[in-house]
Biopython code that builds the backbone (N, CA, C, O; Angstrom):
import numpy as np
from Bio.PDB.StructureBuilder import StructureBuilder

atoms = [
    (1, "UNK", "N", (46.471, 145.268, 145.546)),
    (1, "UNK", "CA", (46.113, 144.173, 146.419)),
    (1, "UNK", "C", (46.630, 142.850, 145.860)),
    (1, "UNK", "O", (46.914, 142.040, 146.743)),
    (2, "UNK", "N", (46.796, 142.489, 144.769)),
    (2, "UNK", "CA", (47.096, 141.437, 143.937)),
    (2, "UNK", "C", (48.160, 141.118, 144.242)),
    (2, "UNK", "O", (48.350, 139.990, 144.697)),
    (3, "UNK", "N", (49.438, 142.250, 144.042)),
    (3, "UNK", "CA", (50.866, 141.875, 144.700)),
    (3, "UNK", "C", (51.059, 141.486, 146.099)),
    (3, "UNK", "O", (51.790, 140.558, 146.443)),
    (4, "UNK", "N", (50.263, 142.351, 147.032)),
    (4, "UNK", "CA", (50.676, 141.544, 148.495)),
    (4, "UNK", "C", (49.836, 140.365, 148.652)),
    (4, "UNK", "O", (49.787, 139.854, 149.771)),
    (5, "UNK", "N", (49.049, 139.768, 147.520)),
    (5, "UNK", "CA", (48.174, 138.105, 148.062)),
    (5, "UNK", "C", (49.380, 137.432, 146.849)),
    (5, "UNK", "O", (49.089, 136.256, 146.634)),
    (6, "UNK", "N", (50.161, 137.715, 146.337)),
    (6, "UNK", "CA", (50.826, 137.027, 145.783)),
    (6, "UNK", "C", (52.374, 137.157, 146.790)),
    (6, "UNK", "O", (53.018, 136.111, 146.711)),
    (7, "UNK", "N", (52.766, 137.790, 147.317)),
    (7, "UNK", "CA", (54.000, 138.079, 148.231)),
    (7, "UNK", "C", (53.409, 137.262, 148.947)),
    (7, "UNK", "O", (54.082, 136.232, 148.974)),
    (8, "UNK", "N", (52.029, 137.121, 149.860)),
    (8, "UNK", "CA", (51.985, 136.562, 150.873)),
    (8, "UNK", "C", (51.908, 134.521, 150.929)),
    (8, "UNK", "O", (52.109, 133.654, 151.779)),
    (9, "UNK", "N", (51.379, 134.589, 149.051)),
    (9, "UNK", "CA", (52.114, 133.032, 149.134)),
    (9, "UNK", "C", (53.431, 132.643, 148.692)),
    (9, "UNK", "O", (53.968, 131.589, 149.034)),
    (10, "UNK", "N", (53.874, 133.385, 148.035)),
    (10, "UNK", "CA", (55.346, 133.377, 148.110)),
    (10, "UNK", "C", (56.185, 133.100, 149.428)),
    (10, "UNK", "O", (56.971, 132.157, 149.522)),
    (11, "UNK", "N", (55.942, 133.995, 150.407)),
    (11, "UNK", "CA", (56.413, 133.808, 151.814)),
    (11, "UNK", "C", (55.863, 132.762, 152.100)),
    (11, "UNK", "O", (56.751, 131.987, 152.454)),
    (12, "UNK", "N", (54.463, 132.070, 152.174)),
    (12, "UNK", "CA", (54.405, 130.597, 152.395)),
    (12, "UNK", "C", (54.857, 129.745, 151.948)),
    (12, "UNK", "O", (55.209, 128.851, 152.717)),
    (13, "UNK", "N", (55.041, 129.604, 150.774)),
    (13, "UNK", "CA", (56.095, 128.671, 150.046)),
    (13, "UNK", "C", (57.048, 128.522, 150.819)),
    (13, "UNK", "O", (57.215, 127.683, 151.703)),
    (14, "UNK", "N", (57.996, 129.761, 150.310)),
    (14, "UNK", "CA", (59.164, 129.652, 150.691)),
    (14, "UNK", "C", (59.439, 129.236, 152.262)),
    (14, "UNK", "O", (60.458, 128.609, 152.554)),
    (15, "UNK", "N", (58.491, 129.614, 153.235)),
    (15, "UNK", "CA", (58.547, 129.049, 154.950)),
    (15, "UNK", "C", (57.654, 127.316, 154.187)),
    (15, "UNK", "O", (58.773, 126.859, 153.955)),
    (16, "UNK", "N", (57.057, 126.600, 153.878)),
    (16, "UNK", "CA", (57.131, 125.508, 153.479)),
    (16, "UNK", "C", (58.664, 124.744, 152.806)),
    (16, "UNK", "O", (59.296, 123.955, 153.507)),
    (17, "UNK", "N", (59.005, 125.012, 151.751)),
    (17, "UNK", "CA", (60.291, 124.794, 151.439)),
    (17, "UNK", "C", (61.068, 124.564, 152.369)),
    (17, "UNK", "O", (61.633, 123.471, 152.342)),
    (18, "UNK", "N", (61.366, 125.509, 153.512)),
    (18, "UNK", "CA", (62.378, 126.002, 154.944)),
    (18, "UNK", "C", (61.805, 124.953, 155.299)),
    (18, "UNK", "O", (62.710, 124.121, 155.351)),
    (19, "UNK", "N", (60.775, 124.426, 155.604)),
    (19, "UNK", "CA", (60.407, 123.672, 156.713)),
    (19, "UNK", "C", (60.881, 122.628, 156.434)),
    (19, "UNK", "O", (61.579, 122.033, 157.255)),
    (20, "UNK", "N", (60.635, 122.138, 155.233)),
    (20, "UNK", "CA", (61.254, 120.797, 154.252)),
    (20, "UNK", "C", (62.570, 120.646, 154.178)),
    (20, "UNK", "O", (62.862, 119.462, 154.005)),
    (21, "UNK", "N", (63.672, 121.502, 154.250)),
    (21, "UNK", "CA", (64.823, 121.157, 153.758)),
    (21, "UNK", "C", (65.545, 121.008, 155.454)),
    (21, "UNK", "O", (66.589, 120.426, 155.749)),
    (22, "UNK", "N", (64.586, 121.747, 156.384)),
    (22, "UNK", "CA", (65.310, 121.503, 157.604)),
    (22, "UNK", "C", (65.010, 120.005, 158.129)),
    (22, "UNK", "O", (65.766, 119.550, 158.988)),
    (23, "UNK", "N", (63.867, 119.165, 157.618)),
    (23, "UNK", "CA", (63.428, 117.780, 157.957)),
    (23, "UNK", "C", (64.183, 117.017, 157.535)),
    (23, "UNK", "O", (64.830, 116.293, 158.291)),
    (24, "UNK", "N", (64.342, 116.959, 155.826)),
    (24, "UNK", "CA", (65.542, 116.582, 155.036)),
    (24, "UNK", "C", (67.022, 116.532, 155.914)),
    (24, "UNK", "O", (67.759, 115.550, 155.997)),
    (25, "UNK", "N", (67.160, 117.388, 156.314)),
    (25, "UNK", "CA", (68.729, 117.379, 157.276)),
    (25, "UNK", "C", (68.558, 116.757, 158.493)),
    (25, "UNK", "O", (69.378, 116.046, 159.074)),
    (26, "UNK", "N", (67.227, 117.125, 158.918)),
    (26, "UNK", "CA", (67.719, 116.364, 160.295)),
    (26, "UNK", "C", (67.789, 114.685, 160.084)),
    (26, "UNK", "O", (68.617, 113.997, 160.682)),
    (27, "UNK", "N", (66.480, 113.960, 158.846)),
    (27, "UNK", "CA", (66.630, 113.039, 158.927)),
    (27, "UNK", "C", (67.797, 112.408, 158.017)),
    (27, "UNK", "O", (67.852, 111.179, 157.982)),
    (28, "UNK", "N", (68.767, 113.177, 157.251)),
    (28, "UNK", "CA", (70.061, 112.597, 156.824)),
    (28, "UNK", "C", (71.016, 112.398, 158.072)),
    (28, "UNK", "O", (71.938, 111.582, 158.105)),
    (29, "UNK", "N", (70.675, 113.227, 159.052)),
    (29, "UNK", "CA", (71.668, 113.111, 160.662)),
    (29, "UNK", "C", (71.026, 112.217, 160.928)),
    (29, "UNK", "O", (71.564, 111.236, 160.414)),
    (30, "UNK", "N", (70.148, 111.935, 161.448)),
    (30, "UNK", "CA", (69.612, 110.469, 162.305)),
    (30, "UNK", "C", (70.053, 109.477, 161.279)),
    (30, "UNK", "O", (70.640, 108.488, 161.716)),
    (31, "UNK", "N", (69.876, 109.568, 160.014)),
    (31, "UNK", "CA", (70.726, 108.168, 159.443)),
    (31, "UNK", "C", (71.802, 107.866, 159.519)),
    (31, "UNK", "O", (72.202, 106.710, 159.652)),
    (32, "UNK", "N", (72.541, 108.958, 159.441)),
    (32, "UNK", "CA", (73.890, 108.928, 159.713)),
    (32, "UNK", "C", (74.320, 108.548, 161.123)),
    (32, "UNK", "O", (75.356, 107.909, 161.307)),
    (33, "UNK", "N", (73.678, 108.865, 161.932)),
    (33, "UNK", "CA", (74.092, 108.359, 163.745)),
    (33, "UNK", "C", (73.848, 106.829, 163.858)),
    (33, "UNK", "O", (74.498, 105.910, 164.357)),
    (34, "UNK", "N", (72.635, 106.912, 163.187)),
    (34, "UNK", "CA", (72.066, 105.132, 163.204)),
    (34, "UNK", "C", (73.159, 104.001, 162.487)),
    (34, "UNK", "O", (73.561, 102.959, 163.004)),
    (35, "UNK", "N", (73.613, 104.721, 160.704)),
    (35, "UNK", "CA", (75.275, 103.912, 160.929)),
    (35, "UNK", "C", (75.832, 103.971, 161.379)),
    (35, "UNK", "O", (76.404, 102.886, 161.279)),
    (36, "UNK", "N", (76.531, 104.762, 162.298)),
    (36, "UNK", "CA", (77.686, 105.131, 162.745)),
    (36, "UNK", "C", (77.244, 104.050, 164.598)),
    (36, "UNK", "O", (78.197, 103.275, 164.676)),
    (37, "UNK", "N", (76.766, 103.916, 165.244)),
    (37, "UNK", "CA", (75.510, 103.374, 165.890)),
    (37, "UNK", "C", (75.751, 101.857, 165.736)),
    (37, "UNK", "O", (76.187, 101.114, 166.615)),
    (38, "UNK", "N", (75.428, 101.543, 164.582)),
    (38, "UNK", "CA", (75.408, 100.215, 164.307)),
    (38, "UNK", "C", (76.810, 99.794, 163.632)),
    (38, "UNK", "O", (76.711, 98.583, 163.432)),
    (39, "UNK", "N", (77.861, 100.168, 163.263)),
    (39, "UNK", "CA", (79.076, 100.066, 163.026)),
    (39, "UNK", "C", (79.951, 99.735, 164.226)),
    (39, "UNK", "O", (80.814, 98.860, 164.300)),
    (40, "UNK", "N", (79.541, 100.648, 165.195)),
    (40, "UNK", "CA", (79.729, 101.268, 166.650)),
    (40, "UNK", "C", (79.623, 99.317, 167.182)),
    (40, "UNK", "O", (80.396, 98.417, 167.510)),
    (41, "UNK", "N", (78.468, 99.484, 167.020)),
    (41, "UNK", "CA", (77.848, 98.134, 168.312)),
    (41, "UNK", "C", (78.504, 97.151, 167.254)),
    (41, "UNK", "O", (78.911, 96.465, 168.192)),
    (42, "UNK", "N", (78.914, 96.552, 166.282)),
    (42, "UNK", "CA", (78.995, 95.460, 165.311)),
    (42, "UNK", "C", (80.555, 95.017, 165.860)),
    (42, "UNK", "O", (80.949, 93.867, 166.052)),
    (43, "UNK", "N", (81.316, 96.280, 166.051)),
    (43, "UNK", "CA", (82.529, 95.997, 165.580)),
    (43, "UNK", "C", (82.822, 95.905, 167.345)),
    (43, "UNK", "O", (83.306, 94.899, 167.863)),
    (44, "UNK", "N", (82.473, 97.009, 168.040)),
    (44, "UNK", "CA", (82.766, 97.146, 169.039)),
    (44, "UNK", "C", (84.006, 98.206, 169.272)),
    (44, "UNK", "O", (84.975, 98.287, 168.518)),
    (45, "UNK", "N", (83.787, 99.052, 170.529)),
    (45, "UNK", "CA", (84.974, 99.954, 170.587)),
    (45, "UNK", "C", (86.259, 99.352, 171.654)),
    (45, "UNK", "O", (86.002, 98.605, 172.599)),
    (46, "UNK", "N", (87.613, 99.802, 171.329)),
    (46, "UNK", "CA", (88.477, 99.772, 172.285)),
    (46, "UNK", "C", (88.564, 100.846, 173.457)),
    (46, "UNK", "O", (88.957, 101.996, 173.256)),
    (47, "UNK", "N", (88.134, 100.333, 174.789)),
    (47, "UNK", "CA", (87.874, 100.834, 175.982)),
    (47, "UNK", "C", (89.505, 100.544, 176.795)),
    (47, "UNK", "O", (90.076, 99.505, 177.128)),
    (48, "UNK", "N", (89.919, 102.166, 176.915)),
    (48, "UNK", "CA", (90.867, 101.977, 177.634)),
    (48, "UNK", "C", (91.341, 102.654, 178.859)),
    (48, "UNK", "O", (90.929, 103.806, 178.724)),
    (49, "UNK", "N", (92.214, 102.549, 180.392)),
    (49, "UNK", "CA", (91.883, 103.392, 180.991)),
    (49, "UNK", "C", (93.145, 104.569, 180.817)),
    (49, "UNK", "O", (94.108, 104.668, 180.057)),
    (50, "UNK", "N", (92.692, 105.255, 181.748)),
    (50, "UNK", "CA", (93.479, 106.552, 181.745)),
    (50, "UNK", "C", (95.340, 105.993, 181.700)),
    (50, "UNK", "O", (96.106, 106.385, 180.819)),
    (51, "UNK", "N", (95.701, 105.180, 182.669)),
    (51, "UNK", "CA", (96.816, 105.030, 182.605)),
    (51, "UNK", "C", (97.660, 104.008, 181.502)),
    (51, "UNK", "O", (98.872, 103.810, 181.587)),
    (52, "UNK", "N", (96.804, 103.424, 180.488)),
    (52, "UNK", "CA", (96.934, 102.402, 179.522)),
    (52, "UNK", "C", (97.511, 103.422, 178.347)),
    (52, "UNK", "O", (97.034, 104.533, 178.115)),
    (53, "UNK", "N", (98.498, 102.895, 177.735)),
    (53, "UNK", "CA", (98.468, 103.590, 176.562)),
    (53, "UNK", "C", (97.477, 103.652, 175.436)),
    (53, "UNK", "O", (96.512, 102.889, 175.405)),
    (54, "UNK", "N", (97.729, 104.638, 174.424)),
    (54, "UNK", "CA", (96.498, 104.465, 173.664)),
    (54, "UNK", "C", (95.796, 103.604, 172.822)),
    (54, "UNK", "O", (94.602, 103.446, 172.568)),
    (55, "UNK", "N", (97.452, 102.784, 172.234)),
    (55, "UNK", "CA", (97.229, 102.097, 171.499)),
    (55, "UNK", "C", (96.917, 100.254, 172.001)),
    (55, "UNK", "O", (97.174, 99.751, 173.094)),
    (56, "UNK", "N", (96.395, 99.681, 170.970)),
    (56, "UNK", "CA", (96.079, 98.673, 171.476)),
    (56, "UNK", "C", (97.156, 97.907, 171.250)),
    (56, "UNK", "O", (98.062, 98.309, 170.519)),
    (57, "UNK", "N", (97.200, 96.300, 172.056)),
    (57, "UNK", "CA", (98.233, 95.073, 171.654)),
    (57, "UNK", "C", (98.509, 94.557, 170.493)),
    (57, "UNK", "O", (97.518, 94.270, 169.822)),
    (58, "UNK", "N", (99.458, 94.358, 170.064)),
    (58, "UNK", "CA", (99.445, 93.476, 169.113)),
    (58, "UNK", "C", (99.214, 92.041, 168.921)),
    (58, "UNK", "O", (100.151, 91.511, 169.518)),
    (59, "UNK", "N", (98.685, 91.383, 168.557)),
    (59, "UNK", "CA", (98.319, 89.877, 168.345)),
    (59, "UNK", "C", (99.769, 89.325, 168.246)),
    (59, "UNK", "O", (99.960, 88.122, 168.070)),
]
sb = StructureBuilder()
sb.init_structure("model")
sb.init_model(0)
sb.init_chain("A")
sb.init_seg("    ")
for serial, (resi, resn, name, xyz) in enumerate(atoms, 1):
    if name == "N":
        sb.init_residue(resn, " ", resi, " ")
    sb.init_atom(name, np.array(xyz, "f"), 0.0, 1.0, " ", f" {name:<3s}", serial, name[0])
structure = sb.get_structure()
């Protein structure tokens, strides 16, 4: 009996751990969108249409 109440917190751990490292990632992605986001809005993008070439003017 000792081994399966010790397997069975083991498996909790380890689904704790899981739970943790998947939070960890998601919130390194939301930081990462939030720079990318605010880089985005700071600088501003070049909007061009379909028949424009890609590149932009030169000054």
């Amino acid at each position: 009996m000792f081994e399966y109440e010790m397997h069975q917190m083991r498996a909790a751990e380890l689904s704790r751990e899981a739970a943790h490292r998947r939070l960890v990632g998601e919130a390194r992605k939301n930081r990462a969108a939030a720079r990318r986001s605010a880089r985005d809005a700071a600088e501003g993008q070049v909007r061009t249409s379909l028949w424009k070439s890609h590149f932009t003017r030169a000054a």
